[in-house]
C-alpha positions as CSV (number, residue, x, y, z in Angstrom):
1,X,0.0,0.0,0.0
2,X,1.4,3.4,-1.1
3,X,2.5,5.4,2.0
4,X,0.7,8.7,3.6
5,X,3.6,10.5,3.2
6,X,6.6,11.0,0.6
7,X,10.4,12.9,1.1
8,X,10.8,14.8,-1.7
9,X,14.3,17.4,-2.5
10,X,13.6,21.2,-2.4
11,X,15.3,24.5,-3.2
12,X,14.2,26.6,0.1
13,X,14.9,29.9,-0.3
14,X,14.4,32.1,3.3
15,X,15.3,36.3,3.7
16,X,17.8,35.9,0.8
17,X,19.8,32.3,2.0
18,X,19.3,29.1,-0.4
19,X,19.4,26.0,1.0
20,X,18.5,22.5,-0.1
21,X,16.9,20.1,2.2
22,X,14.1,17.4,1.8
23,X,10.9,18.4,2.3
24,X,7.6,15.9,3.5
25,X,4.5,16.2,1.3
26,X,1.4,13.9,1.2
27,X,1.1,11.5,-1.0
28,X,-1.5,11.7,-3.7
29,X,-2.7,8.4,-5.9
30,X,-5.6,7.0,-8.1
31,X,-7.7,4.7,-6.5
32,X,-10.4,2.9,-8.7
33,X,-13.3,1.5,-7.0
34,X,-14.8,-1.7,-8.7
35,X,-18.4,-2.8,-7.7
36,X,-19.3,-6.5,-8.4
37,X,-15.9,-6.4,-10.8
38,X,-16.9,-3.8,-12.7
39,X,-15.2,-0.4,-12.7
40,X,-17.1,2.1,-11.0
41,X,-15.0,5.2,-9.9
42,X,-11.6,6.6,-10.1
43,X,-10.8,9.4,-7.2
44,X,-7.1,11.1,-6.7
45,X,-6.6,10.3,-3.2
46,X,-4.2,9.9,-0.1
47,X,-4.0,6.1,0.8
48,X,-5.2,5.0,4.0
49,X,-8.3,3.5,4.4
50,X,-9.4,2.6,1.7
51,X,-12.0,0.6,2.4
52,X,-14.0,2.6,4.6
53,X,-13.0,5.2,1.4
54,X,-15.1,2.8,-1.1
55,X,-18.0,1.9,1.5
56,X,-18.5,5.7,2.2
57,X,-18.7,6.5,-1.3
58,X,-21.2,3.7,-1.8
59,X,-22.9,5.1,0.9
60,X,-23.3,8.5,-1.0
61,X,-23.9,6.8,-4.0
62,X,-27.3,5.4,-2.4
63,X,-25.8,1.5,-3.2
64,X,-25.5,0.4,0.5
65,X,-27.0,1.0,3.9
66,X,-25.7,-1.3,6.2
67,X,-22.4,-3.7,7.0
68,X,-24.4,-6.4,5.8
69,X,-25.0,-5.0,2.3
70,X,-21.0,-5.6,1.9
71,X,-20.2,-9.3,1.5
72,X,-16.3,-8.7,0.9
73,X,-13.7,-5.7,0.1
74,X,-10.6,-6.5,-1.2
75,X,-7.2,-4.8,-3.0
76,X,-7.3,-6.8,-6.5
77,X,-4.7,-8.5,-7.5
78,X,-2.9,-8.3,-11.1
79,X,-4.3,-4.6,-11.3
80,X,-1.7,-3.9,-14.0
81,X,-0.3,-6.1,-17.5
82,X,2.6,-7.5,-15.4
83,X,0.2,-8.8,-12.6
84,X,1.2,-6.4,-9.5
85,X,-1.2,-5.4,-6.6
86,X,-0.8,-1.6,-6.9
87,X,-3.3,-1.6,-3.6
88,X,-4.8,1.4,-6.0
89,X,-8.0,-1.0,-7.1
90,X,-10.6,-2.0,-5.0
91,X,-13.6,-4.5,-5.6
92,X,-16.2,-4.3,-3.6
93,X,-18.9,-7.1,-3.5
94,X,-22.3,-7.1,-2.7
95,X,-24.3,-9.6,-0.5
96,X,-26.7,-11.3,-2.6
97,X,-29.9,-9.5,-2.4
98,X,-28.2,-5.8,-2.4
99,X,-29.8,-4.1,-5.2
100,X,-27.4,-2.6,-7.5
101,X,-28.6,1.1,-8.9
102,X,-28.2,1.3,-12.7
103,X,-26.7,5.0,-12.7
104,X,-23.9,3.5,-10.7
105,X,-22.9,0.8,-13.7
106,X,-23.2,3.1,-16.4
107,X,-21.4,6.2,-15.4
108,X,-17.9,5.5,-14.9
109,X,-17.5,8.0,-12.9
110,X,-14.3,10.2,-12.3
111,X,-13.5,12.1,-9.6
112,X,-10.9,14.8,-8.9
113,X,-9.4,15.5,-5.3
114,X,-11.6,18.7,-5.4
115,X,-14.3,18.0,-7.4
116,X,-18.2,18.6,-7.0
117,X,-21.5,17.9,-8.3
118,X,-23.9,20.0,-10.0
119,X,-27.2,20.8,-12.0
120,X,-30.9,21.0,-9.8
121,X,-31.4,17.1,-11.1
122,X,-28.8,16.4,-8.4
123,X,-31.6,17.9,-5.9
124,X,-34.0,15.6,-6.7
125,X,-31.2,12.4,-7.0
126,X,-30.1,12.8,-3.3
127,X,-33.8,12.8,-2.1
128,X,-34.5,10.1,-3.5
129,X,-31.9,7.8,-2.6
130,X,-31.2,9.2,0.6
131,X,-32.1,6.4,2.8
132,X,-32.0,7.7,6.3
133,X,-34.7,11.1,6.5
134,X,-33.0,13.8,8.6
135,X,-34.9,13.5,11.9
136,X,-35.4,15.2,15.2
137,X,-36.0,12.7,17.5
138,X,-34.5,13.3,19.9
139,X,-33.1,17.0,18.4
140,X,-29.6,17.3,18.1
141,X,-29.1,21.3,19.1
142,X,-25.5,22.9,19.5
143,X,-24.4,26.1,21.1
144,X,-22.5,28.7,19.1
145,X,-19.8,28.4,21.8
146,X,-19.7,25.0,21.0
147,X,-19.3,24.6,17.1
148,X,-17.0,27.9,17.6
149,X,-14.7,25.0,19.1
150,X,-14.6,22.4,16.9
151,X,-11.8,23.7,14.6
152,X,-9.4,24.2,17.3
153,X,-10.0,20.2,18.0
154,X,-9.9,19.3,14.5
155,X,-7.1,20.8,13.8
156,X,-5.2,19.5,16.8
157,X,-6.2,15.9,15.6
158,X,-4.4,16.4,12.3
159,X,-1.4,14.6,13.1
160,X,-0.3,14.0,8.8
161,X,-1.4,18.0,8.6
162,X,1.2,19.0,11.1
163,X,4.2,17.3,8.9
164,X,2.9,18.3,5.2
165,X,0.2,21.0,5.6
166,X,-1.3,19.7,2.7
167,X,-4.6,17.6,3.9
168,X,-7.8,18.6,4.4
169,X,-9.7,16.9,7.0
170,X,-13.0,15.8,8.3
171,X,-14.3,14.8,11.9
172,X,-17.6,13.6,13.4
173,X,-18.6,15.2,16.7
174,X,-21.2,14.2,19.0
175,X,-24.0,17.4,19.9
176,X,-21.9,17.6,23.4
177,X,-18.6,18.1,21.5
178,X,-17.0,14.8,21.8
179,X,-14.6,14.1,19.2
180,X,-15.7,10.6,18.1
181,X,-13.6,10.7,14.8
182,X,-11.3,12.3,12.0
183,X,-10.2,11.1,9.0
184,X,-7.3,13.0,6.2
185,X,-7.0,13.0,2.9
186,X,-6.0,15.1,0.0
187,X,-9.6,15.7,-1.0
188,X,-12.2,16.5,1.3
189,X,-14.6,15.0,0.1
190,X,-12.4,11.5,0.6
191,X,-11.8,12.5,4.0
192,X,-15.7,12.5,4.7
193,X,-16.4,9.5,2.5
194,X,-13.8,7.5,5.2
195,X,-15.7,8.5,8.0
196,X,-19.0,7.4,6.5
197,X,-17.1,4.1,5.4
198,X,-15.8,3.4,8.9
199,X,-19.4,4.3,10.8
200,X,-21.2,1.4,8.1
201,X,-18.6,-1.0,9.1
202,X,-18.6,-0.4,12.7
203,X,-22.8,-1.0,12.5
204,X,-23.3,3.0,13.5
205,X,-25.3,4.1,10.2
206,X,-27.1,6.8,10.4
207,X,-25.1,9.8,12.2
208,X,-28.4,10.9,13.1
209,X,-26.8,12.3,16.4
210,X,-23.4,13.6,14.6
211,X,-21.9,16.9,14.0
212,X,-20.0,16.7,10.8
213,X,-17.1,19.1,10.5
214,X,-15.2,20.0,6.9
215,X,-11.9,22.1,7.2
216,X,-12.7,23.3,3.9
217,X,-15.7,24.5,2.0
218,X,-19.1,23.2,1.7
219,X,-19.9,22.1,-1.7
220,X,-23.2,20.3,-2.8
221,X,-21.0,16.8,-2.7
222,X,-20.5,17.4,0.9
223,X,-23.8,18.3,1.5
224,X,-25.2,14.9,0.0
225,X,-22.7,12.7,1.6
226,X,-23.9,14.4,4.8
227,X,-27.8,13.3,4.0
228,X,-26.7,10.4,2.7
229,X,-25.5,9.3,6.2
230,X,-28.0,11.1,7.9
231,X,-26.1,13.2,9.5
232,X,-28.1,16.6,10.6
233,X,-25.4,19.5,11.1
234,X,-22.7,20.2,8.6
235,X,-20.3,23.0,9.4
236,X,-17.4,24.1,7.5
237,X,-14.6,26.6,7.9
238,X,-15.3,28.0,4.4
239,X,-18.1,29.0,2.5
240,X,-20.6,26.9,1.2
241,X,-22.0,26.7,-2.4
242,X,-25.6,27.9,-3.3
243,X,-26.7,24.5,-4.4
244,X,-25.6,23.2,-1.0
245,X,-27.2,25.4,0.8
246,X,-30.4,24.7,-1.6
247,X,-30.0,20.9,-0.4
248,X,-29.7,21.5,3.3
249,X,-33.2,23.8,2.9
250,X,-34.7,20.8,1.0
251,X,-33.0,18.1,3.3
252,X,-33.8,19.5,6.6
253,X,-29.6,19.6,6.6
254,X,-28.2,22.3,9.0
255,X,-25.4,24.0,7.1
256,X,-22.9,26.8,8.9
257,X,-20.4,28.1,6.5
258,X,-17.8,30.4,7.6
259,X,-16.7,29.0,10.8
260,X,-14.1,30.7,12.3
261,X,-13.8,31.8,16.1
262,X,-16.7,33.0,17.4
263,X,-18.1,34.1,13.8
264,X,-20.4,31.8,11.6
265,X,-22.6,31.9,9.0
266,X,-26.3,30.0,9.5
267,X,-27.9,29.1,6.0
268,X,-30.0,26.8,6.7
269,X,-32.0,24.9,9.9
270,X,-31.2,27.2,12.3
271,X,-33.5,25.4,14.7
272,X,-30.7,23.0,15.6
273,X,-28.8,26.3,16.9
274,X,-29.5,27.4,20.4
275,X,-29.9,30.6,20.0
276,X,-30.3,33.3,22.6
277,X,-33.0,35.4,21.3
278,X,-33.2,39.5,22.3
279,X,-35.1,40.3,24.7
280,X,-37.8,42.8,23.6
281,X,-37.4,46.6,24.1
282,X,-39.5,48.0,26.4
283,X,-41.2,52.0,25.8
């Protein structure tokens, strides 16, 4: 399996001195995802879990709902002409009875390490595959103090970020602040997709009582992965997109945009935000 992390020679050049020394970036590599043997996907990302990576993804993709749709992941073998395992393919098997989707045959889909969805069909595609309804019972509600907190502690649990500062990340929170996980990769939208991946394996589908925080922007993909899993608060240290924020209205899906300190941007379901309202001036 390729590494996290890769050495690589640079020219640095500080207040006038030259220097060379090796510098650590993160590593970046294809990874196809195969469903049933046949190719599926192809996403630019860091390697690392993987599988969770390709059940997460599923996930989004409407295709599975619980550990038991999966009936086996593995690295296939004899991925290139001289038969090497490049650990950069992944088949993943249904368990008989798993309905297979025909959009997810016939695209071939390929995805960048930044890359998003688009067009209002998308609206309408995520509701209708989403198979956990965002729901209130019991509601999840957050302070502002609280989510103003969250990207101090994601940040601090960005142990690759610290030696390449080139990762984005994504963690799930509980509605108290617990961090209860954080995943890396060189596209957020991979960093999400091995959260979702690990919380179907682990039997913990839906997040229905999750806090899902980005360290980047919020782009429609995010936003459906988010529904997808059920998840009811997505915040973000950037700004969102307009068709996100048209999915979260649509979804029930809190989105906060901008989250930085004690400033954020609400855009939508800004009951789950425990707001102190003014009290009325008195004549």
């Amino acid at each position: 399996m390729g590494r996290v992390t890769e050495r690589r020679r640079v020219i640095r050049i500080r207040d006038g001195a030259v220097s060379a020394r090796p510098d650590t970036l993160v590593a970046e590599e294809p990874l196809e995802i195969r469903l049933n043997g046949r190719p599926l996907a192809i996403t630019m990302r860091t390697p690392g879990d993987d599988f969770a990576l390709a059940a997460g993804f599923l996930v989004s993709e409407g295709v599975l709902a619980a550990a038991d749709d999966v009936q086996s992941i593995v690295y296939c073998a004899g991925a290139t002409a001289e038969g090497v395992n490049t650990y950069n393919v992944v088949d993943v098997r249904l368990s008989p009875g798993v309905e297979v989707p025909d959009i997810t045959l016939e695209r071939n889909v390929y995805t960048t390490s930044s890359c998003g969805l688009c067009g209002k069909a998308s609206l309408d595609a995520v509701r209708t595959q989403a198979r956990f309804p965002i729901a209130d019972t019991p509601p999840v509600r957050v302070t502002p103090e609280l989510l103003a907190s969250l990207p101090d502690r994601l940040r601090a649990a960005q142990r690759v970020f610290d030696r390449t500062g080139g990762l984005h990340a994504a963690a799930l929170f509980s509605p108290d602040g617990e961090l209860l996980d954080v995943r890396e990769d060189v596209g957020r939208h991979n960093a999400v997709d091995k959260l979702v991946g690990r919380a179907l394996q682990e039997g913990r589908l839906p997040l229905s009582r999750s806090v899902l925080l980005v360290s980047g922007r919020a782009s429609f993909e995010l936003a459906q992965k988010a529904v997808m899993a059920g998840i009811p608060l997505l915040a973000a240290v950037s700004a969102p997109s307009s068709l996100a924020v048209d999915l979260a209205a649509e979804t029930g899906l809190t989105l906060v945009g901008f989250l930085r300190g004690a400033s954020m941007n609400v855009y939508a379901g800004e009951h789950r935000i425990a707001l102190e309202v003014p009290a009325p001036v008195q004549d």
